[in-house]
Every structure is written in C-alpha cells, then in structure tokens.
Backbone as a ProteinNet text record, in pm:
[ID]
protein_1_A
[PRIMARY]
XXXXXXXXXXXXXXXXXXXXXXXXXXXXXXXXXXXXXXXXXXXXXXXXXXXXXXXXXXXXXXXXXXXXXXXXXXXXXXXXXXXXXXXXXXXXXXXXXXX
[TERTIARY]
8807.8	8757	8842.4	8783	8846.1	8910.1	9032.6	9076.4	9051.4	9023.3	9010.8	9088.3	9064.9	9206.2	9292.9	9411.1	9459.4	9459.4	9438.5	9430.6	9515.8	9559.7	9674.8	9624.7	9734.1	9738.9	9871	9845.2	9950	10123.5	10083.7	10207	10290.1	10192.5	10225.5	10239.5	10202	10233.2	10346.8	10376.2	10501.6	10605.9	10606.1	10679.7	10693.6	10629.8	10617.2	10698.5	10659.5	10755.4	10910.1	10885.5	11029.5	11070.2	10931.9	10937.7	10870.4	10847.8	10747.6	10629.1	10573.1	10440.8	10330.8	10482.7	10371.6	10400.7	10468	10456	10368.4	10360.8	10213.4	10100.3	10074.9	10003.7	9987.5	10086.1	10075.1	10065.1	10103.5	10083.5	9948.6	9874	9723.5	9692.9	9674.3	9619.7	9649.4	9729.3	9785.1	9728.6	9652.3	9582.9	9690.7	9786.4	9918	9890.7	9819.6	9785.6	9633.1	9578.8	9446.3	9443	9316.2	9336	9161.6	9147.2	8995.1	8938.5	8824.9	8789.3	8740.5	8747.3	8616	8482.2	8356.2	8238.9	8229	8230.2	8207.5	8343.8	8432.6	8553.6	8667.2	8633.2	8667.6	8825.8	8892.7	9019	9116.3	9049.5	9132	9109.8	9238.4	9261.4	9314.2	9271.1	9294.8	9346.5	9478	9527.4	9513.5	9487.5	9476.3	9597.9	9688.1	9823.1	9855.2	9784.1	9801.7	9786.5	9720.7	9732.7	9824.5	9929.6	10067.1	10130.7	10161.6	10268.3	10182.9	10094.4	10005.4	10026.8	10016.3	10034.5	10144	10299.6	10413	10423.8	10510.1	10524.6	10622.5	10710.5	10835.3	10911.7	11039	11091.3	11180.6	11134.5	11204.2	11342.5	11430.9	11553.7	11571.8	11668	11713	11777.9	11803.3	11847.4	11752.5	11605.7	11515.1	11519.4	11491.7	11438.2	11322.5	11208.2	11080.4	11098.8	11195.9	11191.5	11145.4	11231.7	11182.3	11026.5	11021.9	10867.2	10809.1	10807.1	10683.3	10707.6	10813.7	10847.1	10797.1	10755.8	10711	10600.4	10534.8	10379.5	10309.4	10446.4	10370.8	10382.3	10482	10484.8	10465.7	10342	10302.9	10399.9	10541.5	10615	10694.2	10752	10809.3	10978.4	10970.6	11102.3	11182.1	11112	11181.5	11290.4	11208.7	11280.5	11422	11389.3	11470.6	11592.7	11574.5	11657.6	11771.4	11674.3	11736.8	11839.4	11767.7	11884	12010.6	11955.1	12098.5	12182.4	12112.9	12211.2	12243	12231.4	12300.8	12386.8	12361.1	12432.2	12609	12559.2	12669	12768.8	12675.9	12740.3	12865.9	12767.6	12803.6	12953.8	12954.6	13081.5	13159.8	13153.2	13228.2	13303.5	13211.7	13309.1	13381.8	13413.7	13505.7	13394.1	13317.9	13211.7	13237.8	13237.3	13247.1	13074.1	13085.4	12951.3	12897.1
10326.9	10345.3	10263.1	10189.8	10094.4	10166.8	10119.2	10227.8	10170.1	10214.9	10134.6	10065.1	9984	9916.8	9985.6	9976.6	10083.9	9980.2	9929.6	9884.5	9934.3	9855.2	9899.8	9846.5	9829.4	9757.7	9680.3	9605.3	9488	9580	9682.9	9757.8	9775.4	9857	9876.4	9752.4	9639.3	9515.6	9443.6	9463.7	9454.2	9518.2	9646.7	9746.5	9716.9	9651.3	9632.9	9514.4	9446.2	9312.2	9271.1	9366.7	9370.3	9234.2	9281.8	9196.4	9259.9	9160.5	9217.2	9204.2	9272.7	9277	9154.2	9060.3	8975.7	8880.3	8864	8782.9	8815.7	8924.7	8920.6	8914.2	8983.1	8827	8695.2	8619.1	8505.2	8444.1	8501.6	8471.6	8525.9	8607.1	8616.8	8507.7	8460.1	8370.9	8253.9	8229.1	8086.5	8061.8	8209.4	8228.7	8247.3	8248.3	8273.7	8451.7	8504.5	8637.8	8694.2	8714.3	8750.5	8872.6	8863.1	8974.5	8997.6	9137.3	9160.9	9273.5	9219.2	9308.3	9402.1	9490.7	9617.7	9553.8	9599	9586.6	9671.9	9605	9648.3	9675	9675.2	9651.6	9527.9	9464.2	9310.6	9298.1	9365.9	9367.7	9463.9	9550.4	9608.8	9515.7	9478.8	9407.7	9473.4	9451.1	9554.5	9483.8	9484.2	9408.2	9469.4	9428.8	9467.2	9458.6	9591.4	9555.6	9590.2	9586.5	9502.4	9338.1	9285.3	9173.7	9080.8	9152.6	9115.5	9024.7	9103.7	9036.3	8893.4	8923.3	8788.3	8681	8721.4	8592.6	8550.7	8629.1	8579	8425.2	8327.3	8255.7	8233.6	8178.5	8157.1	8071.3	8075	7982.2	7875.4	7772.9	7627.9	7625	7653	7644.9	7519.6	7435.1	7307.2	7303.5	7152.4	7163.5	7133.9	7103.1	7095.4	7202.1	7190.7	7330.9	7332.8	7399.3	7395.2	7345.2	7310.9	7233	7107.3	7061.4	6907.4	6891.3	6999	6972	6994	7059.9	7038.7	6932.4	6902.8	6731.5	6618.4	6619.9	6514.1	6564.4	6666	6687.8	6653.5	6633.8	6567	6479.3	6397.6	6233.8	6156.5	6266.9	6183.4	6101.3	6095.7	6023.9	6172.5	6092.7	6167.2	6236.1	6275.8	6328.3	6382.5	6469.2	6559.8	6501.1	6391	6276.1	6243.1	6198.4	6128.9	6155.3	6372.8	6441.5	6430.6	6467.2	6488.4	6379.4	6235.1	6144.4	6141.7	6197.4	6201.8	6292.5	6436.1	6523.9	6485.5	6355.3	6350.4	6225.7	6166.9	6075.6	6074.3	6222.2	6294.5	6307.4	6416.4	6455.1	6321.1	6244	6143.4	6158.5	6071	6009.9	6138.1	6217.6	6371.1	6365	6323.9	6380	6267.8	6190.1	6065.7	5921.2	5919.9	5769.9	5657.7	5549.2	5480.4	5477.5	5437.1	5423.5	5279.4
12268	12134.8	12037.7	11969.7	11869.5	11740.5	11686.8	11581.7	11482	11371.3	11222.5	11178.7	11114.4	11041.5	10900	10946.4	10794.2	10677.3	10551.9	10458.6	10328.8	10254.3	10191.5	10043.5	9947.9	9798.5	9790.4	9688.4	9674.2	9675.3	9664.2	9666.5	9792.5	9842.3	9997.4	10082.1	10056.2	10126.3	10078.2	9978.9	9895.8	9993.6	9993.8	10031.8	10179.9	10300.6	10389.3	10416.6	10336.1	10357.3	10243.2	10184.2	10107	9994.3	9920.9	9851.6	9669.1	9605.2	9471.5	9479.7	9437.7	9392.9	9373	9274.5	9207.1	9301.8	9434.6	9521.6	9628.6	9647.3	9756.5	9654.3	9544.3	9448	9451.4	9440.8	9493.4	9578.3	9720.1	9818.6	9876	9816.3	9863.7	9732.5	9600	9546.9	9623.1	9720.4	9792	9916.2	9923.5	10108.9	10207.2	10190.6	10277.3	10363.1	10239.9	10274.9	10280.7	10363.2	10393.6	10318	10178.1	10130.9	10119.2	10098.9	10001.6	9892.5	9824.4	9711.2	9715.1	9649.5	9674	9641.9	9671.8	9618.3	9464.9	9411.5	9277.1	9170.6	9216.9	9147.7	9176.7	9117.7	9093.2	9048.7	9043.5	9046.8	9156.4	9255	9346.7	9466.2	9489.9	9620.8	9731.7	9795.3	9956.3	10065.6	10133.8	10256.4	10359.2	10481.9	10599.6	10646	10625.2	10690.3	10813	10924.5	11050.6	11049.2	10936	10912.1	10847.5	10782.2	10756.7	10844.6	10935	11058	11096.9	11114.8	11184.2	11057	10959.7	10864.5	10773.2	10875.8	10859.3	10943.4	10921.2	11043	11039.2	11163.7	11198.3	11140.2	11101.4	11034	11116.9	11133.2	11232.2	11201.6	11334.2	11330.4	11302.9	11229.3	11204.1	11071	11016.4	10878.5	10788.6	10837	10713.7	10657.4	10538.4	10443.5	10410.7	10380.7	10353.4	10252.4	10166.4	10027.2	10036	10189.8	10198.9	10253.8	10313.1	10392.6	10296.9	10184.8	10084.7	9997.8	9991.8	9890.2	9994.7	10160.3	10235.8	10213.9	10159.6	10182.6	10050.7	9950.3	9791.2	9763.5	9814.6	9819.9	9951.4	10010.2	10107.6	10187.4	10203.3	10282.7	10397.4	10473.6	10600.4	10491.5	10414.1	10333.9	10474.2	10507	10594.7	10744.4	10799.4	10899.6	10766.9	10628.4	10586.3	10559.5	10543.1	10525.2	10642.5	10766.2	10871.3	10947.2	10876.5	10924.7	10853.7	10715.3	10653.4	10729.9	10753.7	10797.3	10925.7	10984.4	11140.1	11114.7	11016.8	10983.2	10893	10813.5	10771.3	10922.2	10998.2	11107.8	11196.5	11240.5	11269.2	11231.4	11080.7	11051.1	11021.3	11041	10996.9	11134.7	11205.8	11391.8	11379.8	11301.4	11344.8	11373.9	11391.9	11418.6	11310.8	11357.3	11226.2	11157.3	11027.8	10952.3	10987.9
[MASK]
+++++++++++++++++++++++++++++++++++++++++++++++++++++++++++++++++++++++++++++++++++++++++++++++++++

C-alpha cells in the first residue's frame, strides 16, 4: 500500500534544512526546490518534504567554489579550470618547484 506524501510550508522546510524562510523562498523561486500551490489560494505554497533531500545535491570536493562555477557559467569561459590552475600552481611553487 502506497503512503501519502507528507507536505509541509516554507516553514517547515526551512526548519528541515536549517535555514530561513526567505531562502527556501528563493530557492523554490530558483526551482532548486520543487514546490506547489493550493487550488485556489495563490499564495500558500506547499513542499513535498520527502522531496527535500532529493533536491539537495552534493557538494564537489576540490578547491573550486561554486562562486567560480557560476562566474564560468556568466562569462561563458572555463573560470573554474582557471581557478584551479592557479590553485596548483600556487601549490606547485609553495612545495619548493621553481615557477
């Protein structure tokens, strides 16, 4: 027998993920968060919070920061490679290498 889905408010998804309010706001205005309306009331938003977890995603061990991946995704160039050579290039001459 299939169980219902429990459904929550921007609160309780807040509260779930340990955060504010007006960021699971934004993050359902961003689609990051699968959210929906009532029929007929146009301002209560309802999350499927079994659907939370599924639309966390993992964060890539390395030294990019999502800062750079969204600065390679607005100037259209590879930022993020550019970062990363710096940071091995730092490395590099840090262990002793010449430049």
């Amino acid at each position: 027998m299939p169980t219902s889905a429990k459904y929550g408010g921007v609160h309780d998804a807040a509260t779930i993920l340990q955060c504010s309010d007006k960021t699971v706001r934004r993050l359902v205005a961003e689609g990051a968060i699968p959210a929906y309306r009532m029929p007929g009331k146009s301002r209560l938003i309802r999350i499927r919070l079994d659907e939370l977890e599924a639309s966390l995603r993992l964060i890539p061990s390395g030294a990019v920061s999502s800062r750079a991946v969204a600065m390679s995704a607005d100037l259209g160039v590879n930022v993020a490679a550019q970062v990363l050579d710096v940071h091995h290039e730092r490395a590099r001459i840090g262990a002793g290498a010449t430049p």
